[in-house]
C-alpha positions in Angstrom: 71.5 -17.6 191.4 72.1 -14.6 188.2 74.8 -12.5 188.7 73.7 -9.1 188.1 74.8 -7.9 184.8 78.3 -5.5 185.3 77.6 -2.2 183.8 78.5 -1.4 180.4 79.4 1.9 179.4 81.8 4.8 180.5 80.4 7.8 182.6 81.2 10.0 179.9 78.9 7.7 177.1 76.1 7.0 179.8 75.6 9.9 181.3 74.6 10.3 185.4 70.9 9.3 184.9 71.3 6.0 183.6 73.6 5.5 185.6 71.8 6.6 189.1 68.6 4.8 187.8 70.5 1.6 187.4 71.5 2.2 190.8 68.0 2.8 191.8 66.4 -0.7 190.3 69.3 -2.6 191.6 68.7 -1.6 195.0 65.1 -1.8 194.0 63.9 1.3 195.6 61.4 3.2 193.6 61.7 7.2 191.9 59.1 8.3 195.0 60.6 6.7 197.8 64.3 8.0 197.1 63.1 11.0 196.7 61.7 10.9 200.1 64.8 9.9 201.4 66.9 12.7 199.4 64.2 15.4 200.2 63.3 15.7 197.1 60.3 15.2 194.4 59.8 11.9 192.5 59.9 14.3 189.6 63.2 15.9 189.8 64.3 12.2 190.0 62.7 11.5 187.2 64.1 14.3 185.6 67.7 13.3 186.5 67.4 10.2 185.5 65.8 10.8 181.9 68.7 13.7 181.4 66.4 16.5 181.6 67.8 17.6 184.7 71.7 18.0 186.1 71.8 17.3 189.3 73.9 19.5 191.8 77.1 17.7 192.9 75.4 17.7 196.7 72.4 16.3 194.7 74.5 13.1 193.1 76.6 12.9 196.4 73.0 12.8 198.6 71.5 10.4 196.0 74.7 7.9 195.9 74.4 7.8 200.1 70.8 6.7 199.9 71.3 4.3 197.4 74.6 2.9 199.1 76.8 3.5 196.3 80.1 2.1 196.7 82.7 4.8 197.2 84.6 3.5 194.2 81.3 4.3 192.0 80.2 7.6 193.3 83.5 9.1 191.9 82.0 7.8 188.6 78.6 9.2 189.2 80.5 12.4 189.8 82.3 12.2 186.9 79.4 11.4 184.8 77.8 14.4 185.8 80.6 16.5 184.9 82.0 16.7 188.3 85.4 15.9 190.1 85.5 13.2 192.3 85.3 13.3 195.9 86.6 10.5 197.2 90.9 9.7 196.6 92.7 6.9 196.0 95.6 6.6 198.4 98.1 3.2 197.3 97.9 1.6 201.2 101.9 2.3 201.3 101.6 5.9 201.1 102.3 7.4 204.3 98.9 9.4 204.4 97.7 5.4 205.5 100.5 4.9 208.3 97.4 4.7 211.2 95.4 2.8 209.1 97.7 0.0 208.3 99.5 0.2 211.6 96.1 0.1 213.3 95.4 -2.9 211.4 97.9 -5.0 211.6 97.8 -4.5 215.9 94.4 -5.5 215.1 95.3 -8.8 213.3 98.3 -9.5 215.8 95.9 -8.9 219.0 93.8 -11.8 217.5 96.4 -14.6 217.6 96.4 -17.5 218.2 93.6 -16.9 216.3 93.7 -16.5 212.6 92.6 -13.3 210.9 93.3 -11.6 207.7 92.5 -8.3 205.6 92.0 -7.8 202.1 90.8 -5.7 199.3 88.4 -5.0 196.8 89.4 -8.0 194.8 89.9 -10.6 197.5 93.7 -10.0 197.8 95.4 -10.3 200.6 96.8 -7.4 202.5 97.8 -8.8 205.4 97.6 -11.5 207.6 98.5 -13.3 210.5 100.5 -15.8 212.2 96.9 -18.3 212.4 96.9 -17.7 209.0 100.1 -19.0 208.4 99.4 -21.6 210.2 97.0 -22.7 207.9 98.5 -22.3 204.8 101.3 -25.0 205.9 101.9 -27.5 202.8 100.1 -25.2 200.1 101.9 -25.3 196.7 104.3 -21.8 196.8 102.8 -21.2 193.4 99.4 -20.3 195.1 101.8 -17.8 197.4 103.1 -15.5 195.1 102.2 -12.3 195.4 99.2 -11.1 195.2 97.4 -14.0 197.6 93.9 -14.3 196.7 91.8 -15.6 199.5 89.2 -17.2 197.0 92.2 -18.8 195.2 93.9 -20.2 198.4 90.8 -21.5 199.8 89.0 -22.9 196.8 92.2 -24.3 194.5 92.1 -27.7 194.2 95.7 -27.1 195.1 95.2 -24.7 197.7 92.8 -25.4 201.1 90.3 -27.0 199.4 91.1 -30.7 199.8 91.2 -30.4 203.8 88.0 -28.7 204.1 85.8 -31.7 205.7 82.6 -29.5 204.3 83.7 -28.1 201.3 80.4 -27.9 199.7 78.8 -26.3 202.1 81.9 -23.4 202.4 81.9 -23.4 198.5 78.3 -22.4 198.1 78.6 -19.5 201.1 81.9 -18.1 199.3 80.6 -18.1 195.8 77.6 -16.6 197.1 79.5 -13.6 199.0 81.2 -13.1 196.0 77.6 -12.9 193.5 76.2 -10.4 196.3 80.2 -8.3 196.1 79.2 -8.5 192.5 76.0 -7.3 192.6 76.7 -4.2 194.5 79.9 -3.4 192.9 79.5 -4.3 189.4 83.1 -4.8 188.9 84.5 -6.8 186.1 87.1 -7.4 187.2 85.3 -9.8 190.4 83.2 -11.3 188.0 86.4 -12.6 186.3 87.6 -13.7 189.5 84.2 -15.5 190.4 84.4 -17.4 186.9 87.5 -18.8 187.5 87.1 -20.2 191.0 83.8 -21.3 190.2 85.5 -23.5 187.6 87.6 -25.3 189.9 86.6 -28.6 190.0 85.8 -30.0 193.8 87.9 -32.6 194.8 86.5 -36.1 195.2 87.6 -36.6 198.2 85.2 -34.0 199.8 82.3 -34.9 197.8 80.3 -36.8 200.5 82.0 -33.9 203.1 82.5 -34.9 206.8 79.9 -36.0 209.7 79.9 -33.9 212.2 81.4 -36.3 215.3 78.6 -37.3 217.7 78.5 -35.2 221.0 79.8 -31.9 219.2 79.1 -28.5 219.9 76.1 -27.5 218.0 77.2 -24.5 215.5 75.6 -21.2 215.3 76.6 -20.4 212.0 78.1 -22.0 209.2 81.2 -23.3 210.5 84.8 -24.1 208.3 85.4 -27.1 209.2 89.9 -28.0 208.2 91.9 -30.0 208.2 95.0 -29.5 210.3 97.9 -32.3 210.6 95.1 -34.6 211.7 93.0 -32.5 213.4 89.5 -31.3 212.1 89.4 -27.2 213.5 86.2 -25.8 213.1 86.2 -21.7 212.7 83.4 -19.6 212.3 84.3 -16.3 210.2 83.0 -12.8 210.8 83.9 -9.9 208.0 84.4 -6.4 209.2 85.0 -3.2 207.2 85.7 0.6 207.9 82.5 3.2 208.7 81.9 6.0 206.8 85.6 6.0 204.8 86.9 8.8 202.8 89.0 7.2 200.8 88.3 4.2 198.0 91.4 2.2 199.2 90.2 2.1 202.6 86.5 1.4 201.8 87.2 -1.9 200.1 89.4 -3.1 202.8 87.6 -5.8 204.4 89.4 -7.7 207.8 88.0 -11.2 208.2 88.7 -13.1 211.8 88.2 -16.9 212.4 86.4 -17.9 215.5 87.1 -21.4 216.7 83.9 -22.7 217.4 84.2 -25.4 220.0 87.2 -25.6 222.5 88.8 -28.2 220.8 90.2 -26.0 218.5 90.2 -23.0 220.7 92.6 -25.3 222.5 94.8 -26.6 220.1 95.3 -23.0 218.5 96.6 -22.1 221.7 99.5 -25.2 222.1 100.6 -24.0 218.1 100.7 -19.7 218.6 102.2 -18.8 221.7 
């Protein structure tokens, strides 16, 4: 699959039009329709877009909601069009964020024996818990300095990858969460993360993955299946972020929980995290 190219340019060089109409054909949504969404006219848009019009900063703020601009972004479409952004930047230690991260890590704990984690923008890990830890059990301490990356943990040949029975499988579903993270962020800075870990050669032992054993639980979604001190633990992930934030730190937080999915591992999670 292409990765969608990162934008190139500054706000100040592009200007908001460009800008908002690259928006607009990524999300492929024609001039007429946003404008029906925006209550406006297909030719104001086109206006905007071609420079001939400034929007109103409730104009660019209503334009970036229908097009589902990243928080991160609209601040650049603001400051494009000569505005100041709207959305701050608050470092997730300042004490403005005390409910967010206290509320988070309750969350995280409540899951265990489970494990669950929380990370940001750039897949780096935030927090985590103790299921987690549990997991990470023989990985290299090199691949545990600060800042954990959750795409480098889990796809290092050093890291997780070797005792993931279906590697393959969990390889193409990560590197294609990352292209879509990408595509609607256009950061550069994940596109240089997605290079590397895409470069990582698979190890051979996981080449021909691992059979599913005979009288299993049948999956409902694409399950990670890991090694664990002899034991194969199957997990099915879910992703969760915060509605409607107000902040760009808290927008790209993302909390991701494992679900064991069959009782096997349900059980033996429960004999290792009282």
């Amino acid at each position: 699959m292409t990765i969608v190219p990162s934008a190139t340019g500054t706000p100040s060089d592009q200007g908001v039009g460009p800008l908002l109409r690259a928006w607009r054909e990524q999300r492929r949504v024609s001039q007429l329709e946003l404008a029906l969404r925006a209550d406006s006219s297909a030719r104001h848009i086109s206006f905007v877009e071609t420079g001939r019009s400034r929007p109103s900063e409730e104009m660019v703020l209503r334009l970036a909601e229908h097009l589902e601009v990243p928080v991160r972004e609209r601040n650049a479409l603001l400051l494009a069009a000569g505005y100041a952004p709207r959305y701050p930047e608050t470092p997730l230690d300042d004490p403005a964020l005390d409910a967010v991260r206290e509320g988070i890590e309750r969350l995280i704990q409540g899951y265990e024996p489970y494990p669950a984690l929380v990370f940001d923008a750039a897949y780096h890990v935030v927090a985590a818990n103790r299921g987690i830890t549990m997991l990470l059990d023989g990985v290299p301490e090199a691949l545990l300095r600060p800042p954990l990356n959750t795409m480098r943990l889990t796809l290092h040949p050093e890291g997780l990858a070797p005792r993931i029975r279906n590697l393959r499988e969990w390889r193409g579903h990560l590197l294609e969460q990352m292209r879509r993270q990408i595509a609607l962020r256009r950061s550069e800075r994940l596109r240089e993360l997605y290079e590397e870990v895409a470069a990582y050669p698979v190890p051979e032992a996981s080449e021909d993955g691992d059979p599913q054993p005979a009288g299993s639980v049948p999956y409902f979604a694409l399950p990670m299946r890991i090694e664990h001190e002899g034991r194969t633990l199957s997990f099915i992930s879910s992703t969760s972020t915060f509605n409607t934030p107000m902040d760009v730190t808290v927008a790209e937080l993302a909390i991701e929980t494992f679900l064991p999915a069959d009782p096997a591992t349900a059980k033996y999670l429960h004999t290792l995290v009282p």
